[in-house]
C-alpha positions in Angstrom: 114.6 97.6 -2.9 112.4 101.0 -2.1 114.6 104.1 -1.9 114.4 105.7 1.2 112.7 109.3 1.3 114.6 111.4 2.7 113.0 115.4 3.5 116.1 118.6 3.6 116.5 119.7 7.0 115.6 122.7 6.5 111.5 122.2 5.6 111.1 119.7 8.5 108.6 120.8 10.4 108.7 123.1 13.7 110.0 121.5 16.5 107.3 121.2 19.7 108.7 123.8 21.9 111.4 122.3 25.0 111.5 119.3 23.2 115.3 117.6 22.3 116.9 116.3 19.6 119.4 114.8 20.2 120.6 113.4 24.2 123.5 111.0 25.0 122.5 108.8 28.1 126.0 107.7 29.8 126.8 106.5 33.3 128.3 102.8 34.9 124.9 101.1 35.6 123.2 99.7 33.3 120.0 99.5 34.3 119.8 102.9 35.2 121.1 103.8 31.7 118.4 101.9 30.4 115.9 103.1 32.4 116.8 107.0 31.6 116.3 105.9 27.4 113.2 104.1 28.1 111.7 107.4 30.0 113.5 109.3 27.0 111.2 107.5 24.8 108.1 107.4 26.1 108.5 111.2 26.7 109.6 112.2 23.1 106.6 109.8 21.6 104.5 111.7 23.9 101.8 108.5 24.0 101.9 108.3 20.3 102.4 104.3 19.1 106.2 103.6 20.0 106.3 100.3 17.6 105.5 102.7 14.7 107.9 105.9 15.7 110.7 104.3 17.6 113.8 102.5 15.8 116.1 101.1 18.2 119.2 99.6 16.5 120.4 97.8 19.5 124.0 97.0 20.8 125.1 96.3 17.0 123.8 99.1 15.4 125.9 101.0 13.0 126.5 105.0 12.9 125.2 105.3 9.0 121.9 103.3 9.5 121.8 105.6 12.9 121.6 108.9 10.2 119.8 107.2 7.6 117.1 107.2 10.3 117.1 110.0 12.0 117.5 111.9 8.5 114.2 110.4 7.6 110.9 111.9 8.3 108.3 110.0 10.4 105.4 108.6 8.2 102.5 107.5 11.0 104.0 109.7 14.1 104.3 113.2 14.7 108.4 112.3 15.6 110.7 109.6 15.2 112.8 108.4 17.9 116.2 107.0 17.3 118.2 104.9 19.7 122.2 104.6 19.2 123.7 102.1 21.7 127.1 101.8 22.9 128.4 104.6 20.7 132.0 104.5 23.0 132.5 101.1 19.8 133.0 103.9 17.1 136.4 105.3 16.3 137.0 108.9 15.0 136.6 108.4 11.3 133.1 106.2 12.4 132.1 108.9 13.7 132.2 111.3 11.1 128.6 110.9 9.4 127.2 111.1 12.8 129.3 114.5 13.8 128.4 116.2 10.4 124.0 114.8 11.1 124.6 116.7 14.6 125.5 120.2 12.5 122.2 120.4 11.9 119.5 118.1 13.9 116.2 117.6 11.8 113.2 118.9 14.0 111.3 115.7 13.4 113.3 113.1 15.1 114.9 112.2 18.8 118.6 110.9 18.4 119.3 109.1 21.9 122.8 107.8 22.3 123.6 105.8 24.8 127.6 105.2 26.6 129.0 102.2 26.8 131.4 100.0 25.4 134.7 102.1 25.6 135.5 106.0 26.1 132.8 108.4 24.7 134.8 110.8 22.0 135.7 113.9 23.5 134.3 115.2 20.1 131.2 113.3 19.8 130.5 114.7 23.5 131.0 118.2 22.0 128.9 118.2 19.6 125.9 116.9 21.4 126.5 119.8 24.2 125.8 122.2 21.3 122.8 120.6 19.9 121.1 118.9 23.1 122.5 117.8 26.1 124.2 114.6 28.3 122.1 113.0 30.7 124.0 111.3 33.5 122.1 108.4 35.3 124.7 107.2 37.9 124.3 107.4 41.4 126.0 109.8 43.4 127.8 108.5 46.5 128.0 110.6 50.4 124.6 112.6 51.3 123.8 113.0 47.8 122.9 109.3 47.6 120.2 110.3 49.9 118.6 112.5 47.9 119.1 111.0 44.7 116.9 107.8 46.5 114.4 110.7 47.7 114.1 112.4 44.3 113.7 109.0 42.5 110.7 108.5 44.9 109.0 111.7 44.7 107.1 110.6 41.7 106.5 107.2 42.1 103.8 105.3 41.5 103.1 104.2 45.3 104.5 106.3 48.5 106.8 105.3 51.4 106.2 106.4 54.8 109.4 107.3 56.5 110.6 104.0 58.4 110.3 101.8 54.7 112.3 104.8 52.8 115.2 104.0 55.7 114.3 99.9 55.4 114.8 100.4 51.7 118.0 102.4 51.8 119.8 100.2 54.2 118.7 97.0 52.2 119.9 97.8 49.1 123.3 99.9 49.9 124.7 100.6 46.8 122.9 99.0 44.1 120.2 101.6 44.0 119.4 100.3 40.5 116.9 98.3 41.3 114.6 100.7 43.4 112.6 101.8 40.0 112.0 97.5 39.7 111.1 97.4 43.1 109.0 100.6 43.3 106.9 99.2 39.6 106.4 95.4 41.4 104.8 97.2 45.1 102.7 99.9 42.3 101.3 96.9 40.1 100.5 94.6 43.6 99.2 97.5 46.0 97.8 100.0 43.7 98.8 103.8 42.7 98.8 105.7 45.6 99.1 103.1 47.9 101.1 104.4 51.4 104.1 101.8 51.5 105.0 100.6 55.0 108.1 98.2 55.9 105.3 95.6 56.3 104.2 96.1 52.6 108.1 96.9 51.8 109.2 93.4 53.1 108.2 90.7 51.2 109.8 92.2 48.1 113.1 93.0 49.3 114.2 89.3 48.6 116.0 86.7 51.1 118.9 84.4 50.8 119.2 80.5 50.5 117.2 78.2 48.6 113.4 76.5 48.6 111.8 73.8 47.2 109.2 73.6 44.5 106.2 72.9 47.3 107.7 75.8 49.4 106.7 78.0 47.1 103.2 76.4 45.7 102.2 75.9 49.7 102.2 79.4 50.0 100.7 80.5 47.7 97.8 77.8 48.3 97.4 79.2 52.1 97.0 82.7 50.5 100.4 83.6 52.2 101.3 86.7 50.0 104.6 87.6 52.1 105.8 83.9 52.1 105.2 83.4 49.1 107.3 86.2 47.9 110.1 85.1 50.3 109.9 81.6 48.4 110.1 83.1 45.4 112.8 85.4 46.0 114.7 82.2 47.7 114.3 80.2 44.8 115.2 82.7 42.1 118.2 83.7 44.8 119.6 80.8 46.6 118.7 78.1 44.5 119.5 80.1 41.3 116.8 79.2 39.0 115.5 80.9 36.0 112.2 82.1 36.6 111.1 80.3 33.3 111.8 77.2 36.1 109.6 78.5 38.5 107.2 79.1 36.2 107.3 75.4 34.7 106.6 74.5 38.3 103.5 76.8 38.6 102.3 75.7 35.3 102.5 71.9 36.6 100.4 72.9 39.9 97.8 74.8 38.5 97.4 72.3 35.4 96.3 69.8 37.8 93.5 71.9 39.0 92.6 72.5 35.2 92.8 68.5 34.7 90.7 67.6 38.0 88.2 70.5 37.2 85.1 69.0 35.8 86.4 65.2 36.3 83.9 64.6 39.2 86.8 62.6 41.2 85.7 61.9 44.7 88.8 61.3 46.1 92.5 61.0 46.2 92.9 58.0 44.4 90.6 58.8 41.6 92.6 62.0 41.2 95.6 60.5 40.9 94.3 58.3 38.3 93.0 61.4 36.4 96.4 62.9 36.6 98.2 59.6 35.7 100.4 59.5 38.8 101.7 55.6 39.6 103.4 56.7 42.7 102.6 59.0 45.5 98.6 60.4 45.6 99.6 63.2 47.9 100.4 65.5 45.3 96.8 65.2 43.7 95.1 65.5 47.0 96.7 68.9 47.3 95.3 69.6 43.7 92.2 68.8 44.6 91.7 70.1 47.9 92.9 73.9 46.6 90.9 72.9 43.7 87.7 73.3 46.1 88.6 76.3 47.8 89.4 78.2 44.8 86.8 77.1 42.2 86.8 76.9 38.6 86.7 80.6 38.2 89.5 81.1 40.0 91.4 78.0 38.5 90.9 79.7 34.7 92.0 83.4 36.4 95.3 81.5 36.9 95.8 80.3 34.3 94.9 83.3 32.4 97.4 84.9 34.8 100.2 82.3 34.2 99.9 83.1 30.3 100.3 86.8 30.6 103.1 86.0 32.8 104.4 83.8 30.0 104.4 86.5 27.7 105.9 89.3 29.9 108.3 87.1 30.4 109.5 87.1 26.5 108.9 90.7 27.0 105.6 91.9 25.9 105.7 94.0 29.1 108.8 96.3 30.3 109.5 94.2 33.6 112.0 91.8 34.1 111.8 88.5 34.9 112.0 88.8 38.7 109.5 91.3 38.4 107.4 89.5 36.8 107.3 86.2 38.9 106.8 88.6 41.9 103.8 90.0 40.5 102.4 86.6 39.2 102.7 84.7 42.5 101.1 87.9 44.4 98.2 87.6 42.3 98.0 83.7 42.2 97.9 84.1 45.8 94.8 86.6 45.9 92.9 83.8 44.6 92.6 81.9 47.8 90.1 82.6 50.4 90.1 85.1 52.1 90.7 83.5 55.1 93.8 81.7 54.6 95.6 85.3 53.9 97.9 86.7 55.8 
């Protein structure tokens, strides 16, 4: 096995002026938490290729391999970045390599630890005040809630006149942690920029109780972008289903189109035939009526669309899985006429 290289702290190289070394990331949500290290990293990599200069040692990472990295020089990046998770695990005497690398930071890498998983040591939480500093992400509660929710926005992607910023307060009370997935779906549908409304707001806000599979694909065949969100939201809400589900059913819909495309059917029956359906035709004269108003270009942008989708949703993209349904079915609804949108 190759020895690791490992440079003395002292001839690492200067340190790009403000930048941190080391940050601990604590507070009760989650998502914020993870939120605050993934804007930690993109900052410290400063657009440089994260999949060469990041090590992230996940929830079962271990204090020593923790050093062992951030003690070691980055090879195709101007800085490493490592990430420490649930570091409230270690006991005191686990602790120790870590509390003797923070002596003496090398300029070269980003340590981020992040709380979780037990009480942060008081002395860990020393020892990062003096090198770097703690960044809390939970939400504050009385009038500062307000203007945490108005600072959060100022920088978004897309803007919110004033009557959606009150819709979107009062919708989701306390659980603020999900305005930065909300504000990413409305900047990926509408466009940077874009001046947000309680109209555009709406259909991403999510409703209760359950839908069917048709529900859903009807809607999005009429070019319905705001029910077809509600469906969505109902079926990955009410009826509890994975969005993996949802998008098995999707797959099935717009796989018919692919099959009937090119088949020359001329009607129902020959479509179902195509398809291989023994029982009801209905379901292939839906295929192959949205098959004529969409076309073959826009049944292969589907599918195109469905297999990024497919991918985001193993996480080739940093949305989650509601996200990403949301954004699919918006787009798979562009792709009917114009007229049939509402």
């Amino acid at each position: 096995m190759a020895k690791t290289i490992k440079i003395p702290k002292t001839a690492a190289a200067p340190r790009v002026a403000g930048a941190e070394n080391v940050v601990l990331v604590r507070g009760d949500d989650p998502v914020l938490r993870e939120a605050a290290v993934r804007t930690l990293i993109r900052t410290s990599m400063a657009g440089e290729d994260l999949a060469l200069g990041v090590d992230d040692l996940g929830e079962e990472g271990d204090v020593g391999a923790a050093v062992d990295a951030a003690s070691t020089p980055p090879m195709f990046t101007s800085q490493r970045v490592v990430v420490l998770r649930e570091v409230g695990r270690f006991g005191a005497q686990a602790l120790d390599p870590l509390l003797d690398y923070l002596t003496s930071p090398i300029p070269t890498s980003v340590l981020i630890l992040v709380g979780g998983g037990g009480q942060i040591a008081r002395k860990l939480l020393d020892a990062v005040k003096r090198v770097g500093r703690v960044e809390e992400t939970g939400v504050p509660t009385g009038r500062a809630r307000d203007q945490w929710l108005q600072d959060r926005l100022a920088g978004a992607v897309v803007r919110f006149d004033s009557s959606a910023l009150v819709r979107l307060s009062e919708h989701l009370g306390e659980d603020l942690s999900r305005v930065d997935g909300i504000v990413s779906v409305l900047g990926a549908v509408y466009g940077s920029g874009a001046r947000i409304g309680v109209s555009e707001l709406d259909p991403f806000l999510g409703t209760s109780g359950g839908g069917a599979p048709w529900d859903l694909t009807d809607a999005i065949d009429g070019g319905d972008v705001a029910r077809a969100l509600g469906q969505l939201h109902r079926q990955l809400g009410g009826s509890d289903r994975h969005p993996l589900q949802v998008m098995a059913s999707l797959h099935v819909h717009f796989g018919r189109m692919l099959r009937l495309d090119g088949a020359g059917v001329r009607d129902e029956a020959e479509a179902a035939s195509v398809l291989g359906m023994t029982g009801s035709s209905f379901p292939a004269k839906k295929a192959m009526g949205q098959l004529r108003r969409i076309g073959s270009d826009g049944v292969r942008r589907a599918i195109l669309l469905l297999a990024q989708a497919d991918l985001d949703l193993r996480g080739v993209r940093d949305l989650t899985g509601p996200q990403t349904m949301e954004l699919l079915v918006a787009r798979l609804t562009r792709l009917a006429p114009v007229t049939g949108r509402r």
